[in-house]
N, C-alpha and C positions, 0 to 999 in steps of 0.2 A: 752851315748845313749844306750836304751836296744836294746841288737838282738836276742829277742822273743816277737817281735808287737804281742798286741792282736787281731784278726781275728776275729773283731765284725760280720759281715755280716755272719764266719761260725757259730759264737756260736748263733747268732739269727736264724740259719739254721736250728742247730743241737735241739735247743729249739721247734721252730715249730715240729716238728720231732718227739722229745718226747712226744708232747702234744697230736698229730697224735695217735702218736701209742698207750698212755694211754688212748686213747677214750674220751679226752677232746674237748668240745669245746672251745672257748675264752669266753664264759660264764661261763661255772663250773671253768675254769684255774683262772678265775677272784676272782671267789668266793674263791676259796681254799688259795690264793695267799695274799686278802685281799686288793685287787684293783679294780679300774674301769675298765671295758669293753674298753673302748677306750682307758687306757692306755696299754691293753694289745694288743689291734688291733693296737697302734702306734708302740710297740715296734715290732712286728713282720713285720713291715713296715720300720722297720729299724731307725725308729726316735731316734737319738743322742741326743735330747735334754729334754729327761727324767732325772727326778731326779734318780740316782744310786739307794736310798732307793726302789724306784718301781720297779727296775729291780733288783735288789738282794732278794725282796721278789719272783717275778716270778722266777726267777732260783729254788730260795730254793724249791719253791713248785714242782719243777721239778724235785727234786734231784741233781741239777749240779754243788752246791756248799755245802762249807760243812762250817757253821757258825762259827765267833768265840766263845769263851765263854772265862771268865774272870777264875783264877782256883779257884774253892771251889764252883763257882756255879752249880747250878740246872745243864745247861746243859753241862759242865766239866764232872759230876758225871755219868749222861743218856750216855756221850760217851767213858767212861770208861768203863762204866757196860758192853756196849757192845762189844767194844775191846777186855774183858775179855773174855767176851763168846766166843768172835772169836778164841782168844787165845785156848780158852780149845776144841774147834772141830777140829781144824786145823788138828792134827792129822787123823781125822775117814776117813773113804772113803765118799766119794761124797753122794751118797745115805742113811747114816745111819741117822737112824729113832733122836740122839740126832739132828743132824745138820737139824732138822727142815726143810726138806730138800723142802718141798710142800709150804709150807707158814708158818707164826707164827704170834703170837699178844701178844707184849708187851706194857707194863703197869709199869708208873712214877710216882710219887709222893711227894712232900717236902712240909712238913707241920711246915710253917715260924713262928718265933719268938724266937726259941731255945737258949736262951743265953750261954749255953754248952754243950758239948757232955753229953748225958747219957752214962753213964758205959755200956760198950757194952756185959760184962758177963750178968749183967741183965737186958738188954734189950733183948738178946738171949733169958733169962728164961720166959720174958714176950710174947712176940711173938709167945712162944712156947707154953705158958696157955691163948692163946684168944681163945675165943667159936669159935667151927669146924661151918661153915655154911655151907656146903655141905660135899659129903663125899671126896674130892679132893680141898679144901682151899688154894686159894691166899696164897702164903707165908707161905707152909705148911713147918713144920721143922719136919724131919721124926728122929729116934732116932738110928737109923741102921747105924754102920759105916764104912764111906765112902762117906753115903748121909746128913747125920747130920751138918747143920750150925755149921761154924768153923770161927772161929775168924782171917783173915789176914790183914796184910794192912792197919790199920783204919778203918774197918767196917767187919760185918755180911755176912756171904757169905753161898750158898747151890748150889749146883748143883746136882738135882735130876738123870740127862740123863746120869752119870758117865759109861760107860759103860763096868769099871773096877769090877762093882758092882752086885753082883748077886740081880736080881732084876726081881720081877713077872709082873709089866707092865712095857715094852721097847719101847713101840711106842712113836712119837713125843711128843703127846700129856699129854706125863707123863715122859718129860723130863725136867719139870721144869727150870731155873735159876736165881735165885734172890742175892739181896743184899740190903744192908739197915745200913746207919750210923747211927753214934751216932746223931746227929744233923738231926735226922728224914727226909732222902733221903731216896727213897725204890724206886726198879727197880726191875720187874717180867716177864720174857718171856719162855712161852709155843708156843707149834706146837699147828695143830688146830687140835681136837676129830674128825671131817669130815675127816683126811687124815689115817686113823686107819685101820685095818686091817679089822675091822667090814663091812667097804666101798669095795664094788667092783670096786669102780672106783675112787680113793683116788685124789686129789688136781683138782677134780671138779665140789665139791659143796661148798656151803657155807649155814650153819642154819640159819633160820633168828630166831631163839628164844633166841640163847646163848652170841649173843655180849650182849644182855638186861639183861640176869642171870650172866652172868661175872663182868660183870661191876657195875650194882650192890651190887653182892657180895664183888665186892673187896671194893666201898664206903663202907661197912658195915662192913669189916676190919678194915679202916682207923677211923671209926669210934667207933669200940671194941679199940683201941689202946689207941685214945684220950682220953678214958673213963678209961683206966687201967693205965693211965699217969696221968690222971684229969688235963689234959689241958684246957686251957681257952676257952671255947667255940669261943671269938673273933679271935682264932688264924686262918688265911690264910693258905688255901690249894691249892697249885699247881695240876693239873692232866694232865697225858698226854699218849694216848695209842697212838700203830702203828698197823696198819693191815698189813702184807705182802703176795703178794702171793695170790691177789684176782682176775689177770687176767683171763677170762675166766671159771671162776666158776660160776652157775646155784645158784641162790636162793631159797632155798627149804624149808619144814620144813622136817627136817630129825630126832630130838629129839625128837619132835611131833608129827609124822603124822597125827593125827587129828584133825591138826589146820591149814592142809594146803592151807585149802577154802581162806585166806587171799591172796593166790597168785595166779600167773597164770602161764603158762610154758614159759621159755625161758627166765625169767628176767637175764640178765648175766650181769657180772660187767666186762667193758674194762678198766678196771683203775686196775694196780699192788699191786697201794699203797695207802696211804690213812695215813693222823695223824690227831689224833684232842685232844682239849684241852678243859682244866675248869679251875676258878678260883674264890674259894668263901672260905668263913668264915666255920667253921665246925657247927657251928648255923645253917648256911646258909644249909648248905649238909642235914644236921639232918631231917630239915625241908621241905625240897622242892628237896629227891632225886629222884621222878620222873621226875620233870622237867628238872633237868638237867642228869640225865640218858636220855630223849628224846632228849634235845639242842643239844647233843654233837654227839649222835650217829645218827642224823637225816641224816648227810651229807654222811654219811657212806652205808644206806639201797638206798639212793639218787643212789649210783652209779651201784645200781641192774637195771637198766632199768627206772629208777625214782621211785620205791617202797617208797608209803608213809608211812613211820612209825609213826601213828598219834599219840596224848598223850593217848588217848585212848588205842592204841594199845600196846604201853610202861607200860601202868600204870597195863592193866591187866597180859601182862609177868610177871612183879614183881612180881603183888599178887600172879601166879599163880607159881612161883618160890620160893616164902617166905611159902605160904600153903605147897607145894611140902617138903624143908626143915624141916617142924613142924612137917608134918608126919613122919617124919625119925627122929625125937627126936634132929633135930640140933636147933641152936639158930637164933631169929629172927633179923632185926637191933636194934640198940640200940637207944636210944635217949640221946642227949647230955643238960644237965641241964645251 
């Protein structure tokens, strides 16, 4: 017999709790959770006669559990990458600008079918010759050493926020950490440009222009990549960012100012966190990355005060993000044959 009963009634306590405090209702907690309403108002009624899988997804969406994964998978890799990074701040003090310290937004990806690892020396070289699409690139490999991608471990590794490293931009925002295997796993997390020194008031706003130009750009990474691999267009792409760090930030336009007519004052986000996912063919991406640059990030503008990020709205950020880059002599997306 075990002597540590689990304290159903406190962890559905402790759940309610957290849902409170992220500014969830049992509506949104439903959505994000990927249940019904009423099995989330049973569970919090204490109802025992749920299936486990419904209450292990509500937790997850909570944060209160921490999944398994099989090793070699997708999410093995995603909780690696980030142990690692924990690993490498552990040291800094509380406050330094690499530990990301206000919020951050990473960004996953495995792109399935790889029958073997690519040689990880030239897939470094590759990586390292995809077209710049902004002047600060997804997955930038800088060539200064210290910051320069280095081969450990069985995969691709960079850590731009080294702060061993004499280095002209030091804010969060330009402390980079990525990784990426052989077997086409990549994992990218930045602090967010809103928490920068430029900000008089750092970890509480949040742009609404740059999750749309982020994210996009980085599809347009993954898809410079599959183009310089000549991957089969049918090959399956995983996606998956995290927002952290978005309690009580203002949605503004601050990259823009003169497109802030779209908002009003005071839309703020009660919710911490936030992940959201994709899952299509790179045919599929190629073809249709408005719509799902809007799908995925809809849930996300959702927790401003309900901010509708219509397609409308997504599709002109793009354009007006991809014009923006052309001006500057970077490269446009690609299209996948």
């Amino acid at each position: 017999m075990t002597d540590w009963p689990l304290d159903w009634q406190g962890l559905v306590d402790e759940a309610v709790r957290r849902r409170k405090e992220e500014g969830h209702t049992q509506k949104s907690l439903a959505a994000l959770a990927g249940v019904s309403v009423p099995t989330v108002n049973a569970f919090e009624q204490g109802d025992i006669k749920l299936r486990l899988e419904k209450v292990f997804h509500i937790l997850d969406a909570l944060g209160m559990v921490v999944p398994p994964s099989a090793p070699g998978s997708f999410a093995a890799f995603v909780r690696a990458a980030r142990q690692r990074w924990s690993q490498l701040v552990a040291p800094l003090p509380a406050g330094h600008p690499s530990r990301q310290p206000l919020g951050r937004v990473s960004y996953a990806y495995e792109i399935a079918g790889t029958d073997s690892d690519l040689p990880l020396g030239s897939l470094r070289t590759i990586l390292s010759g995809l077209p710049d699409t902004s002047g600060w690139p997804p997955f930038w490999a800088p060539h200064k050493e210290g910051m320069r991608p280095v081969i450990r471990d069985g995969l691709i590794e960079c850590w731009i926020g080294n702060p061993d490293i004499d280095r002209f931009l030091t804010d969060a925002a330009s402390s980079d950490f990525w990784q990426v295997t052989g077997d086409l796993k990549a994992y990218l997390q930045r602090g967010f440009p809103e928490d920068g020194t430029a900000n008089l008031a750092p970890g509480t706003i949040f742009d609404v222009a740059l999750p749309i130009w982020r994210t996009a750009e980085l599809f347009s990474q993954i898809l410079h990549l599959a183009k310089a691999l000549e991957l089969n267009p049918d090959r399956r792409v995983r996606f998956e960012c995290r927002y952290e760090g978005l309690g009580g930030r203002e949605l503004i336009s601050w990259a823009a100012p003169l497109r802030r007519g779209v908002l009003r004052d005071g839309m703020r986000s009660r919710t911490a966190n936030i992940s959201l996912t994709a899952e299509l063919s790179l045919a599929g991406l190629s073809a249709n990355v408005h719509n799902v640059v809007h799908e995925m990030l809809a849930p996300l503008y959702e927790l401003f005060d309900g901010f509708d990020a219509t397609p409308q709205f997504v599709t002109s950020e793009i354009a007006e993000f991809q014009n923006a880059m052309l001006r500057l002599g970077h490269h446009p997306m690609p299209q996948t044959s």
